[in-house]
C-alpha positions in Angstrom: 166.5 -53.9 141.3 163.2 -53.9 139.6 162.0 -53.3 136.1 158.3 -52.8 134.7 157.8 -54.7 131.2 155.4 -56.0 128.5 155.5 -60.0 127.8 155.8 -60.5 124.1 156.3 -64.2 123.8 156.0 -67.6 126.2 158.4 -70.4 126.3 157.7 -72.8 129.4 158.2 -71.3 132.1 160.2 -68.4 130.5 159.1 -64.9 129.1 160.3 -62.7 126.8 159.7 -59.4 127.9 160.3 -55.8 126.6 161.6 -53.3 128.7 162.4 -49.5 127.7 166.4 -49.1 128.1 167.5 -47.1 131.0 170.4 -44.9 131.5 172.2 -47.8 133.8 172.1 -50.5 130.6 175.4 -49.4 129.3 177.0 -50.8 132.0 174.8 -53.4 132.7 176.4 -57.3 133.9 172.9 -59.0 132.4 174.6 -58.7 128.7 174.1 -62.7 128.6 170.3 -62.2 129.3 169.6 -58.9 127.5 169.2 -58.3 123.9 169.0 -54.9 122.2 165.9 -54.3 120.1 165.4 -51.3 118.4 163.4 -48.2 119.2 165.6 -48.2 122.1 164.3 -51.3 123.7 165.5 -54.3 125.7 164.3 -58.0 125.3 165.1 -60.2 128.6 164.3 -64.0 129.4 162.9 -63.9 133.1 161.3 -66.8 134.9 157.3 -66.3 135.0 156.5 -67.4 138.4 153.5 -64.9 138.1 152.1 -67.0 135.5 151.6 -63.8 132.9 150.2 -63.9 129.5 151.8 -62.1 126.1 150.2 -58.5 126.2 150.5 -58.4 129.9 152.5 -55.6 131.9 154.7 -57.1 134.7 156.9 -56.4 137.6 160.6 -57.7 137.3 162.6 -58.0 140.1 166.7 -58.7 139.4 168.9 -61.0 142.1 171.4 -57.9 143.5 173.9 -60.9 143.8 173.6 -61.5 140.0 175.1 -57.9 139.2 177.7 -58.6 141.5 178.9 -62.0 140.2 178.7 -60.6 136.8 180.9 -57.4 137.7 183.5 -59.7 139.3 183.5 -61.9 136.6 183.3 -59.1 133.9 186.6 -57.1 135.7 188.1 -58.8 138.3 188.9 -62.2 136.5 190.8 -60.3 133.5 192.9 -57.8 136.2 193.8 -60.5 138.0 195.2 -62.9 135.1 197.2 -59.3 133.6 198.3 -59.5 137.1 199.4 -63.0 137.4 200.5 -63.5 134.2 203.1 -59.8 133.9 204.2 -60.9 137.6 205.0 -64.8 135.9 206.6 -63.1 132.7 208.8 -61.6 135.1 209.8 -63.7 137.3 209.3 -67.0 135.6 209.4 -66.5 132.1 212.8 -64.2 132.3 214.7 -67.4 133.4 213.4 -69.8 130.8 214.2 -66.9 128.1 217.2 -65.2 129.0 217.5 -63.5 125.3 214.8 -61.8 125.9 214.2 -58.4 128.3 212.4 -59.0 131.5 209.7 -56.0 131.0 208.9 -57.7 127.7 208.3 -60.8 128.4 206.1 -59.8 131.4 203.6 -57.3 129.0 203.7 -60.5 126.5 202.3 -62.6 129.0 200.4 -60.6 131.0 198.4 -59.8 127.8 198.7 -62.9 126.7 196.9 -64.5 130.8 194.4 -61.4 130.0 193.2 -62.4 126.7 193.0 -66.0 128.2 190.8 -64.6 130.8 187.9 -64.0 128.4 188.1 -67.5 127.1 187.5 -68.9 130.8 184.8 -65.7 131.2 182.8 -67.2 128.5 183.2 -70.9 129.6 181.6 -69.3 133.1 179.0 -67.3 131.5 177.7 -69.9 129.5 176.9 -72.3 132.5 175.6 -69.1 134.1 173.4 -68.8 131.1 171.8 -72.5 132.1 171.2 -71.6 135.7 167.6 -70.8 136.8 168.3 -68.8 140.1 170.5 -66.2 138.2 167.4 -65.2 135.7 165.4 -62.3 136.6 161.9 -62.7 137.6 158.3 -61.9 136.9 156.8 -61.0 140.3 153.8 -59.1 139.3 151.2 -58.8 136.3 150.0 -55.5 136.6 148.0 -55.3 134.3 
């Protein structure tokens, strides 16, 4: 996927650039990356391997594999800890509780394994945060 932008700021080899929201940014994986501005704007931290200037308009070009590590990472990681942890409730849980109904104990701790799930998910994203292949990047000063 590619984006056209303006650079507003330099830091190293990173820029800030300004991109006009899109219909798709809703449900957009690059949440960690993306910052809302307002006038319906978006501020992103790409790599400038095009060595572009503030002021300047730029091609940026997004890593398709990024989207999809963030989408399994974003849904598949929570369904399959409600998954694991209704199926453990059940079957595991039941036995070391007795006193307590089956069917509860496995919503109680499938929620509980799903709100677990975003603990790990922001342990993951933060080390994806760090990682310089994941970042979009300038390609192109266009003008």
């Amino acid at each position: 996927m590619e984006e056209t932008g303006v650079v507003k700021s330099l830091d190293g080899t990173k820029a800030f650039v300004s991109l006009k929201k899109q219909g798709g940014c809703e449900g957009c994986s690059a949440g960690s990356i993306c910052k809302s501005m307002s006038g319906g704007d978006a501020e992103i931290e790409a790599l400038n391997l095009a060595n572009a200037k503030a002021g300047d308009t730029v091609r940026i070009a997004f890593k398709p594999y990024t989207y999809m590590k963030g989408a399994l990472l974003v849904y598949g990681i929570p369904t399959l800890f409600l998954v694991i942890g209704a199926v453990l409730g059940k079957e595991y849980f039941s036995r070391l509780v007795p006193s307590i109904e089956p069917d509860t104990l496995s919503a109680l701790a499938g929620f509980g394994f799903f709100g677990l799930s975003f603990v790990i998910i922001k342990t993951i994203s933060n080390r994806f945060d760090k990682k310089r292949d994941l970042m979009p990047v300038i390609e192109e000063v266009i003008k």
